[in-house]
RONUZA-579447 format. One record per atom (N, C-alpha, C, O): residue in three letters; x, y, z. Coordinates in steps of 0.2 Angstrom, whole numbers, plus 5000, padded with zeros to 4 digits. Example, Ala and Ser with C-alpha at 12.3 -4.5 7.8 and 13.67 -1.06 7.14 Angstrom:
<pts>
ALA506649725039 ALA506249785039 ALA506649845039 ALA507149835042 SER506449895035 SER506849955036 SER506450005039 SER506750065040 
</pts>
This chain:
<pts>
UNK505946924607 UNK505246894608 UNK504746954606 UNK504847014608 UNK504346934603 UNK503746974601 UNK503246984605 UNK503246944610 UNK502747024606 UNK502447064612 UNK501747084608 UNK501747134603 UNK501147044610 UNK500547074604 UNK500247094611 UNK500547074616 UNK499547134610 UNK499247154612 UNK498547124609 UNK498447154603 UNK497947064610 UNK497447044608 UNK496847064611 UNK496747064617 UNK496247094606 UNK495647134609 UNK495147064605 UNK495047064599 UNK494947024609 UNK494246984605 UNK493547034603 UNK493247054608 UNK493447034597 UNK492847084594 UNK492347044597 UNK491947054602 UNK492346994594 UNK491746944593 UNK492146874597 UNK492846874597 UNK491946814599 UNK491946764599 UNK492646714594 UNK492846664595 UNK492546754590 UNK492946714582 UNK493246774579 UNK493546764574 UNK493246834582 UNK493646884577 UNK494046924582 UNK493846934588 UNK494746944581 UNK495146944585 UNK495547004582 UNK495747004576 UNK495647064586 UNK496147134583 UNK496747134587 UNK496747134593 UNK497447124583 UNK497847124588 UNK498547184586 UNK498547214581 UNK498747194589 UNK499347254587 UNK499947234590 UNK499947214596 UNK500247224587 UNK501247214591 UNK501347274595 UNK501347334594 UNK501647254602 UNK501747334606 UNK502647324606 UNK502947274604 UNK502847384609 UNK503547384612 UNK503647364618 UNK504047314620 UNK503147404623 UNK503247394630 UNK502747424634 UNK502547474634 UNK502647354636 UNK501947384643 UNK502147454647 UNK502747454650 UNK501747514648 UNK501947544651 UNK501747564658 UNK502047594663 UNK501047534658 UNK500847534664 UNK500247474666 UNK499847464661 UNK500147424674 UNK499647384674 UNK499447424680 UNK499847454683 UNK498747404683 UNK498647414688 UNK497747394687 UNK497347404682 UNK497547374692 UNK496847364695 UNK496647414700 UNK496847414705 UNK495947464698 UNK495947504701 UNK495247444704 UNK495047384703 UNK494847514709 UNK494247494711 UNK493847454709 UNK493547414711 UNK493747484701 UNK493147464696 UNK493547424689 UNK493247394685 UNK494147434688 UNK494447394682 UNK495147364680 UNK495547364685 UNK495247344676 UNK495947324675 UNK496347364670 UNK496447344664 UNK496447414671 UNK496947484665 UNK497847464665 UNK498247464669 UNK497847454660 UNK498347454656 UNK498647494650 UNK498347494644 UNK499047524651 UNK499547584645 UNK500147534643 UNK500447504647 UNK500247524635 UNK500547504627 UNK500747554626 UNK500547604628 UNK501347554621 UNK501747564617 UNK501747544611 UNK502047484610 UNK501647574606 UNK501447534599 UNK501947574592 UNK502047634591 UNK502247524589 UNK502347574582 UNK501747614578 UNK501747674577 UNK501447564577 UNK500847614572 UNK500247654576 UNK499847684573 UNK500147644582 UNK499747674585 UNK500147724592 UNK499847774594 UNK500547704593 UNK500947764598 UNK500747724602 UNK500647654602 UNK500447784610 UNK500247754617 UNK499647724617 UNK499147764614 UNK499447664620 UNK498547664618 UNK498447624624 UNK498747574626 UNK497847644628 UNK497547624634 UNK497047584632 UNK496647594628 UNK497147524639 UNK496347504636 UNK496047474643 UNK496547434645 UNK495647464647 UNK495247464652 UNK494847364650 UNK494547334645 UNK494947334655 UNK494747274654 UNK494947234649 UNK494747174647 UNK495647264645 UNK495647224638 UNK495247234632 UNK495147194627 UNK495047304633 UNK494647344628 UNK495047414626 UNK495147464629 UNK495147394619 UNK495447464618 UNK495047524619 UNK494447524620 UNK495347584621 UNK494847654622 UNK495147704619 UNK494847734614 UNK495747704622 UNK496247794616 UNK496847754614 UNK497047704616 UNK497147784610 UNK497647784606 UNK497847844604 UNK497347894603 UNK498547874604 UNK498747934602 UNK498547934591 UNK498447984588 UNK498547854587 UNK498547884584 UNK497847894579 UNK497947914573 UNK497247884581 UNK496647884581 UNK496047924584 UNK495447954582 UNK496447934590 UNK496147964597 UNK495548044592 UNK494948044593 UNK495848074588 UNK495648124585 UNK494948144584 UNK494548194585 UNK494948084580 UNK494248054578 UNK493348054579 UNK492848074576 UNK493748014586 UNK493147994592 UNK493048084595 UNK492548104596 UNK493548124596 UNK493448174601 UNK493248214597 UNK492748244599 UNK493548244590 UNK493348274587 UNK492348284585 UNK491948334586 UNK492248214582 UNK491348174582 UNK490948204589 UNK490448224590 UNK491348194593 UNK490848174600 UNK490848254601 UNK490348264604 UNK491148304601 UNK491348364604 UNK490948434597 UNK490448464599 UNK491148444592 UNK491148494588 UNK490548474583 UNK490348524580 UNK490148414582 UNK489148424580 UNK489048454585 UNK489148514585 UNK488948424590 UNK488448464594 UNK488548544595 UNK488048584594 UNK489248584596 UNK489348644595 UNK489148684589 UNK488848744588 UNK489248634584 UNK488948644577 UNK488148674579 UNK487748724576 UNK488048624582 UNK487248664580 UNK487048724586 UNK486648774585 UNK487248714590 UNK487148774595 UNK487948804598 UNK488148774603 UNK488348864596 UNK488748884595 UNK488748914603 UNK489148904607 UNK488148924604 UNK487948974612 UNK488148954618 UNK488348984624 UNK487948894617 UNK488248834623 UNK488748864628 UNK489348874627 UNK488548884633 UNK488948914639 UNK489348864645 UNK489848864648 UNK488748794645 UNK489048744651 UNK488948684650 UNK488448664647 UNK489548644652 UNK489448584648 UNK489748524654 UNK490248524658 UNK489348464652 UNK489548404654 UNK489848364652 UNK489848354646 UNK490448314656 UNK490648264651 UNK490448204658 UNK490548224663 UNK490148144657 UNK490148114658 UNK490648044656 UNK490548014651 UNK491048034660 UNK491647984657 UNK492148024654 UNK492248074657 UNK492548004649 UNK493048044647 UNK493848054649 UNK494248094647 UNK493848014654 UNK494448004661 UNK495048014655 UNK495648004658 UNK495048024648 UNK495548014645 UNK496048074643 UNK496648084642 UNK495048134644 UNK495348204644 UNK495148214636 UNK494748264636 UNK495348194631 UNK495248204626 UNK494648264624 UNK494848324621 UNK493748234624 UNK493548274623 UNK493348344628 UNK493048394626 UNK493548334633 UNK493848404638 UNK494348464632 UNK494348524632 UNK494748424631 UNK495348464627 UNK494748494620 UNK494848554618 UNK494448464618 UNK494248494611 UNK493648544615 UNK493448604613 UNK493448534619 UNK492848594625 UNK493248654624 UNK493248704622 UNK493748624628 UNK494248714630 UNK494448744624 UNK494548804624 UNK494448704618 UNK494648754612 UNK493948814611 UNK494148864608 UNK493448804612 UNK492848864612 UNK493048914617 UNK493248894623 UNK493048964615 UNK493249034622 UNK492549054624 UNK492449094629 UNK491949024620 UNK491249024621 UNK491148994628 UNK490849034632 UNK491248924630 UNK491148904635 UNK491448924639 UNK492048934638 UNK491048954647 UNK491248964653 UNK491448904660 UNK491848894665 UNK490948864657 UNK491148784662 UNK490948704660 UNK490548674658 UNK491548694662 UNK491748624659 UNK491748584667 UNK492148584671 UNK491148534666 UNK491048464672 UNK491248404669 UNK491048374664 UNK491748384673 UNK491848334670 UNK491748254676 UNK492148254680 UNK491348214676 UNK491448164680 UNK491448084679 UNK491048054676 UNK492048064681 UNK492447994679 UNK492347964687 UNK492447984693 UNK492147904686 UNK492047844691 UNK492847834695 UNK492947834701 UNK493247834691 UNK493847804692 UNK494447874691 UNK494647904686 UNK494647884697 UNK495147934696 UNK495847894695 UNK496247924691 UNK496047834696 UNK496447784693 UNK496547834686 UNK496947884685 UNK496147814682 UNK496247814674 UNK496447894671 UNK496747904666 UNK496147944676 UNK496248004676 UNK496948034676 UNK497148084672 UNK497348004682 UNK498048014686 UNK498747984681 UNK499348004680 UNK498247904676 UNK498747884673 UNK498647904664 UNK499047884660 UNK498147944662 UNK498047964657 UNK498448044659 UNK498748054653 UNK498548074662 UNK499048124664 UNK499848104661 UNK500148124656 UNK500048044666 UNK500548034662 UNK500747994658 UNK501347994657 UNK500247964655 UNK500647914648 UNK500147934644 UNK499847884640 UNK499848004643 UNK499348004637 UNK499348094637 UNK498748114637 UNK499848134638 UNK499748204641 UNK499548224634 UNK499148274634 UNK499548204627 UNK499048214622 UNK498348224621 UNK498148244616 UNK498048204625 UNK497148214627 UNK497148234633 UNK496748284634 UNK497648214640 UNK497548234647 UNK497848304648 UNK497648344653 UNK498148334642 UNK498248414643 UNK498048464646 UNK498348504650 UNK497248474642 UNK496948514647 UNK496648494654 UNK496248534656 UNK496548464656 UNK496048454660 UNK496148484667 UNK495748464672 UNK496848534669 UNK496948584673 UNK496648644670 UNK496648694674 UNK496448654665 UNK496248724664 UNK495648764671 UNK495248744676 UNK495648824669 UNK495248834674 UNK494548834672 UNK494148854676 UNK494348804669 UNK493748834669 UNK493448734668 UNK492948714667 UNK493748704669 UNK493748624671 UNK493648614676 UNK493948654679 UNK493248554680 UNK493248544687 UNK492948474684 UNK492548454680 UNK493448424689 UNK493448364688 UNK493048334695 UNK493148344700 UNK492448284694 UNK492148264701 UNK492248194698 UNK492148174692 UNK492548134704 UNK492748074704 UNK492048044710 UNK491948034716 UNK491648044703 UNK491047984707 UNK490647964703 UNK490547994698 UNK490247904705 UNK489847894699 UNK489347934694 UNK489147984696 UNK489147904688 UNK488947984685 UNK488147954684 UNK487847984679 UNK487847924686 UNK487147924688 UNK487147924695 UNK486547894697 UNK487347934700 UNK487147974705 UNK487248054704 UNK486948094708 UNK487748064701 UNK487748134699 UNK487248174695 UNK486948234696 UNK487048124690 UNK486648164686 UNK485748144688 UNK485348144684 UNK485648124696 UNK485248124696 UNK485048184700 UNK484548214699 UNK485548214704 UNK485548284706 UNK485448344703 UNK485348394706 UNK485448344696 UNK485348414692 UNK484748414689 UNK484348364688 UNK484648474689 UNK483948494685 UNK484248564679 UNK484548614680 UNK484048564675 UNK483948634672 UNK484548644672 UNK484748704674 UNK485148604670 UNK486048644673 UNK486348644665 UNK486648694663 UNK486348584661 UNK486948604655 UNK486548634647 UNK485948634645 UNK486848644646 UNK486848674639 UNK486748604636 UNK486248574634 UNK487448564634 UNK487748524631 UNK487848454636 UNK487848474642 UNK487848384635 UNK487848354640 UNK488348284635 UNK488048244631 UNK488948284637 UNK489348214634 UNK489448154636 UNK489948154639 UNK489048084635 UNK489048044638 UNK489648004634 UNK489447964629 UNK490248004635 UNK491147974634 UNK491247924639 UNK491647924644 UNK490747864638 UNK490747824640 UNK491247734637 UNK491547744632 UNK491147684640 UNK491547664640 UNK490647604636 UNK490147624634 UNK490947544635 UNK490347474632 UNK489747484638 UNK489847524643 UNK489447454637 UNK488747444644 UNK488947394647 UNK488547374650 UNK489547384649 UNK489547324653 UNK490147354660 UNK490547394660 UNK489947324664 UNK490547344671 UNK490447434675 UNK489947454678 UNK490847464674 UNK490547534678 UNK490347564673 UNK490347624674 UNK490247544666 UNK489847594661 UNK489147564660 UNK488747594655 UNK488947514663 UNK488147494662 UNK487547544663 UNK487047564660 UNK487847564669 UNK486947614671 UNK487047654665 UNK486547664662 UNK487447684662 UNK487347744657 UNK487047724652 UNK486947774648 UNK486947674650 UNK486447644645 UNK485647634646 UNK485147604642 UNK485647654650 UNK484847654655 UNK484247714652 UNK484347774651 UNK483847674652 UNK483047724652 UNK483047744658 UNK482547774658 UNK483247754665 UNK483047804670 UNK483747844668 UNK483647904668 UNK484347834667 UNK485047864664 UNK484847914661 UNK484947974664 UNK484447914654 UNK484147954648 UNK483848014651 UNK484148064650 UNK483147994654 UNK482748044659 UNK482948074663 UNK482648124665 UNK483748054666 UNK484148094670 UNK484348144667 UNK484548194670 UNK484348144660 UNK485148184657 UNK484548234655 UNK484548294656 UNK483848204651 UNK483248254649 UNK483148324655 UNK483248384654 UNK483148274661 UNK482948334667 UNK483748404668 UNK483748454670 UNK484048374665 UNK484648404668 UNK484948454663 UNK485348494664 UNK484648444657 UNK484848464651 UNK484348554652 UNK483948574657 UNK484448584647 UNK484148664648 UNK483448644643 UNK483248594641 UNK483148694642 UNK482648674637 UNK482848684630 UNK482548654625 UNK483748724630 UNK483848714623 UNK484448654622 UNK484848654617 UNK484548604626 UNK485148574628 UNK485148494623 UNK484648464621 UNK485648494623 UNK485848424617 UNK486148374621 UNK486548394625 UNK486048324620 UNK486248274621 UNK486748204618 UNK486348164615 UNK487248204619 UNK487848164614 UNK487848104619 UNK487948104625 UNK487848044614 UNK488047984619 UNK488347924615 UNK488047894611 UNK488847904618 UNK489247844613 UNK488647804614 UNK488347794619 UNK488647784606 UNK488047744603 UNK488347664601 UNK488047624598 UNK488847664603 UNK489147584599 UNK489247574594 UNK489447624591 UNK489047504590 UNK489347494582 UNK488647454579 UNK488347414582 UNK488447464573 UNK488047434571 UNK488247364567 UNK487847344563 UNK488747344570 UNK489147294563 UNK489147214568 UNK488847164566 UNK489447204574 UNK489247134579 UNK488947144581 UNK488847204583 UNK488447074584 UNK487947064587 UNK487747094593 UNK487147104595 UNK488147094596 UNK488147104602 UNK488247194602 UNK487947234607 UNK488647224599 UNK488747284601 UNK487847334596 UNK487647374599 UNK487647304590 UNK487147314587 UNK486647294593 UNK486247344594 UNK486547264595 UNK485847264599 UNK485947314607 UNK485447344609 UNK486647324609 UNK486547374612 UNK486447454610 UNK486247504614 UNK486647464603 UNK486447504600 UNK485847524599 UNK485647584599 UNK485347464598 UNK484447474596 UNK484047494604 UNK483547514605 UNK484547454610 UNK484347454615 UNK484247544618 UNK483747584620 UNK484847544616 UNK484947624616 UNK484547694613 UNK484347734617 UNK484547684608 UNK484147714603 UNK483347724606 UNK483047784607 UNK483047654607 UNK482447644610 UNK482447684616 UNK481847714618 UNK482747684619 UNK482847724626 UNK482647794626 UNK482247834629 UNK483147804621 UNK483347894621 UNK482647914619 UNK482347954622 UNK482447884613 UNK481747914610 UNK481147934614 UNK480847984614 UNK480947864619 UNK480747884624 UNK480547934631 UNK480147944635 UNK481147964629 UNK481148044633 UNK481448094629 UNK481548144632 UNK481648084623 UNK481748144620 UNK481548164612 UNK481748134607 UNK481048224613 UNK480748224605 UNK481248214599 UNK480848184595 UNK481748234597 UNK482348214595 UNK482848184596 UNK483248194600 UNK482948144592 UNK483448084593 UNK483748064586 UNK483548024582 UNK484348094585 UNK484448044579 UNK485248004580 UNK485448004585 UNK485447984574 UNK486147934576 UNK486647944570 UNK486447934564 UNK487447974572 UNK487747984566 UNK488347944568 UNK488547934573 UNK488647934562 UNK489347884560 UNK489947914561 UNK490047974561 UNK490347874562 UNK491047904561 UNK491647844561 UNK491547794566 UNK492147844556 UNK492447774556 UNK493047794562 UNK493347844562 UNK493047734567 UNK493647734572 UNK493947664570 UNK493647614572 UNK494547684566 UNK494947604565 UNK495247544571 UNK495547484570 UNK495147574577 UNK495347544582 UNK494747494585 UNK494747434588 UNK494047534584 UNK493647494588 UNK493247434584 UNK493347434578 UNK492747394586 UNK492747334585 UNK492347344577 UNK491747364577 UNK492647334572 UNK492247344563 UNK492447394561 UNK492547404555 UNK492647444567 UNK492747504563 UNK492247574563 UNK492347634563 UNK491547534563 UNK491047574561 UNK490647574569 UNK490347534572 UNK490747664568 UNK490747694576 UNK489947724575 UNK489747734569 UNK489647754582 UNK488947794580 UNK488947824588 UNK489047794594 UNK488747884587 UNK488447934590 UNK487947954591 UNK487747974586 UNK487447954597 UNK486847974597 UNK486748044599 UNK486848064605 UNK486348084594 UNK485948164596 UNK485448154596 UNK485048134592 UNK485348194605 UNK484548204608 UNK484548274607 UNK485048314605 UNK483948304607 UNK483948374610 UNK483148354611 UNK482748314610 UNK483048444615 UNK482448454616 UNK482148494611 UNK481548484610 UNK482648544607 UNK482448584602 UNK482648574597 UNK482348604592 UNK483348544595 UNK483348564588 UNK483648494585 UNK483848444588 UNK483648514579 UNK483648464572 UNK484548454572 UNK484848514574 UNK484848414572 UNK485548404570 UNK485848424563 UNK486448444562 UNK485248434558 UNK485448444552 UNK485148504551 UNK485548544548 UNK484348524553 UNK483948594552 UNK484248634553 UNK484248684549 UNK484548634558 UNK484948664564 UNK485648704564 UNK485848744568 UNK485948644559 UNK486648674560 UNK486848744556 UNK486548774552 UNK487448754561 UNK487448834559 UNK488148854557 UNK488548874561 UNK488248844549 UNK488848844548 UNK489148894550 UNK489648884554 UNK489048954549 UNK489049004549 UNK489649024555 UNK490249034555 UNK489049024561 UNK489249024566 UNK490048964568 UNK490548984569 UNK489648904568 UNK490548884568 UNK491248894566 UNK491748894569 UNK490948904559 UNK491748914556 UNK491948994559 UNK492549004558 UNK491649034561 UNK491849084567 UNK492449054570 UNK493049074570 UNK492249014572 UNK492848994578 UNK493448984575 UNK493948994579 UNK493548974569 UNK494148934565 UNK494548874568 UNK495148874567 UNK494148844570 UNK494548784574 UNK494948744567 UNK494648744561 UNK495548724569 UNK495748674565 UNK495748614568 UNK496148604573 UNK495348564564 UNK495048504566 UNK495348464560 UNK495348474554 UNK495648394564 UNK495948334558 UNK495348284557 UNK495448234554 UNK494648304559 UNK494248254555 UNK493548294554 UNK493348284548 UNK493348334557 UNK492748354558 UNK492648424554 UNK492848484556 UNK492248424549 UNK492148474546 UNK491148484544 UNK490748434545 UNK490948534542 UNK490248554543 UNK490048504536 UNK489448474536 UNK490248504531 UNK490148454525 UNK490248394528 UNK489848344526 UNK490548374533 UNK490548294536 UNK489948274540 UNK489648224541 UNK489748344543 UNK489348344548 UNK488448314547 UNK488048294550 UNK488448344539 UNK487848344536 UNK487948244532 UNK487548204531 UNK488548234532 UNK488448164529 UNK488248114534 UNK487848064533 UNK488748124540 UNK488548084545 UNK487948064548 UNK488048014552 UNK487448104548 UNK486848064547 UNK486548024543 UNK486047984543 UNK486848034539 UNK486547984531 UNK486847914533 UNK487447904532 UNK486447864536 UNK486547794539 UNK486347764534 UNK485747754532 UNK486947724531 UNK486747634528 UNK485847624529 UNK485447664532 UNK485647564524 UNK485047554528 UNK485147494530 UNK484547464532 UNK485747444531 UNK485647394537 UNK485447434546 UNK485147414550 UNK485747494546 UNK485947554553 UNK485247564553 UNK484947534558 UNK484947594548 UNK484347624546 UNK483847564551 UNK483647564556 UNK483747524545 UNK483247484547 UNK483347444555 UNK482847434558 UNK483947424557 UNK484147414564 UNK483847494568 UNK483547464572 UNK483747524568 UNK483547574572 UNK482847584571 UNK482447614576 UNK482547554565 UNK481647574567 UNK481347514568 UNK480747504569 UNK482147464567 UNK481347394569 UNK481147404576 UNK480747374578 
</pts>
């Protein structure tokens, strides 16, 4: 017997993968998490029926969401992750010996416990010392801070169910206040290709501009999620994504990275003008 794995993009477009063997079901609080086994993707979890990580893609998204932003400010001492229950981009944070603290806060410690053990690929670091994980909602959390991060990563999941608030204009204003005067802001941006994920996109965009002098949106292909064609939003208070970057300084680090490089860095802001013109209408 055959065993597929079915994710609905759209109403009419359907992404399916053959697994081997379920490895984990459970309903936590806020969702329905389930862990696969796959040939062409390894392990891959997905929340409600929504793919999230995969061992063989996973790279990609953590790589995008974690090393622009460092790129442009190397100095970065403290950093936020909001979401990220996967670990992932926690594990690409601790690769800097620059950073001294790493917050990480996930709604659901459920997904945290089981990404430990059917995903120790991304869940690796997230004992290190200089990590500290808080299991509670992460707009009530980030309504608490003032003047605290450097860096702030919003590794959230679609707008819908426990990742809706984080798509919010009082959300945004939240991360402004909390951010430092030199502090940047990353936030899963959705896909500019279905309707439905594109209008959360422009929703988004609109929001962020709103409270922050800077705001731009760059690309990255994730084959797993829905078109393919993934986007990231950069806020800051002070600096340019692209004026800004510092090659120099990065490649200090020597990180060896399988997607993210400072020539990638400079293209992925060059957006389509279907992207383009969705973002200024």
């Amino acid at each position: 017997m055959e065993l597929w794995f079915s994710e609905m993009h759209t109403e009419n477009t359907k992404f399916s993968i053959k697994i081997k063997e379920q490895l984990f079901h459970a309903n936590s609080p806020f969702q329905e998490i389930d862990f696969f086994d796959s040939e062409d993707f390894g392990v891959f979890f997905t929340l409600d029926g929504l793919m999230m990580v995969n061992e063989k893609d996973e790279f990609i998204y953590h790589d995008m969401i974690t090393h622009v932003p460092m790129a442009v400010n190397s100095n970065i001492k403290k950093v936020l992750v909001i979401g990220g229950g996967d670990g992932g981009t926690v594990r690409e944070l601790t690769r800097y010996p620059s950073i001294e603290t790493i917050h990480m806060v996930e709604i659901d410690e459920m997904v945290v416990n089981a990404c430990r053990e059917y995903l120790p690929l991304t869940a690796e670091n997230l004992n290190e010392p200089r990590v500290s994980l808080f299991f509670e909602d992460g707009v009530a959390f980030m309504e608490r801070q003032k003047d605290a991060y450097g860096l702030i990563l919003i590794d959230s999941t679609d707008p819908i169910g426990p990742g809706e608030g984080l798509f919010t204009k009082t959300f945004y204003q939240s991360c402004y206040d909390a951010l430092k005067e030199d502090g940047i802001l990353i936030n899963q941006h959705e896909s500019p290709y279905y309707t439905r994920d594109r209008e959360a996109m422009i929703r988004a965009h609109q929001r962020i501009k709103e409270s922050f002098p800077i705001a731009k949106v760059y690309q990255f292909h994730m084959p797993t999620y829905p078109s393919g064609h993934w986007l990231f939003g950069f806020a800051s208070k002070k600096y340019d994504p692209i004026e800004d970057l510092d090659v120099a300084s990065w490649n200090r680090f020597n990180l060896q990275t399988k997607y993210y490089n400072t020539d990638l860095h400079k293209g992925a802001f060059a957006l389509p003008n279907y992207v383009k013109n969705a973002l200024e209408a």
